[in-house]
C-alpha positions as CSV (number, residue, x, y, z in Angstrom):
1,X,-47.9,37.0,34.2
2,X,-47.5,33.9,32.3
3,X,-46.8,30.4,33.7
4,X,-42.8,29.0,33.9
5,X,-42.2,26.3,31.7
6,X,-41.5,24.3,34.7
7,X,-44.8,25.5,36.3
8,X,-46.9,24.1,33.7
9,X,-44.9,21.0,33.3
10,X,-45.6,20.4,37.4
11,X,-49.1,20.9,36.8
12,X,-49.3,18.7,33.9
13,X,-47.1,15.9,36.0
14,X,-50.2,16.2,38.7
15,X,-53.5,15.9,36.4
16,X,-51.7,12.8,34.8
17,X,-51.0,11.3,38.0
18,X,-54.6,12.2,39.0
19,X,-56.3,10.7,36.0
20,X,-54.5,7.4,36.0
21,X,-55.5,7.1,39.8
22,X,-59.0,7.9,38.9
23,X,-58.6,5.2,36.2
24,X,-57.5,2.4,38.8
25,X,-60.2,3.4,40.9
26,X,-58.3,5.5,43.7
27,X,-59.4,8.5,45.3
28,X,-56.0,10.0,46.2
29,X,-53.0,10.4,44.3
30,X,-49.2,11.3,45.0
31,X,-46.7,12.3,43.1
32,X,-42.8,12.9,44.2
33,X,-43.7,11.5,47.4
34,X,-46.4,14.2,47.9
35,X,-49.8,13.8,48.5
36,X,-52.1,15.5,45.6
37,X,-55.5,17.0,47.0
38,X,-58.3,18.5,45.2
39,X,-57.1,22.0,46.1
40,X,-53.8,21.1,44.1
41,X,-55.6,19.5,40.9
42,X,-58.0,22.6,40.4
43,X,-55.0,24.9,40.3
44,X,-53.1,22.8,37.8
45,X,-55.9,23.1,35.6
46,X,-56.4,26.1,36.1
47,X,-52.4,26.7,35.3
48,X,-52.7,24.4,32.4
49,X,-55.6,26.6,30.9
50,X,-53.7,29.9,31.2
51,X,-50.6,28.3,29.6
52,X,-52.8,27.3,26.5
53,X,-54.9,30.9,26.5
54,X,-51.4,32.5,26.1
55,X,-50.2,30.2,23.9
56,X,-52.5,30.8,21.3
């Protein structure tokens, strides 16, 4: 079962939102209003990963 373009997008949206608050220092991030835990950023990159296995 392969990822929604929309999907992988979402969990793209979340690992950049967590990286530039890891950049300015923060420990928590949101994104639309939501707040981004550690449960959420291991399945985008997990998400992220599959996207790029089935891509290639």
């Amino acid at each position: 079962m392969s990822p929604t373009e929309a999907e992988v997008d979402k969990a793209n949206r979340i690992l950049a939102a967590m990286a530039e608050a890891e950049a300015a220092g923060k420990g928590a991030v949101s994104l639309d209003g939501r707040l981004i835990d550690y449960a959420s950023i291991r399945q985008a990159e997990v998400l992220v990963e599959k996207a790029r296995q089935i891509a290639a």
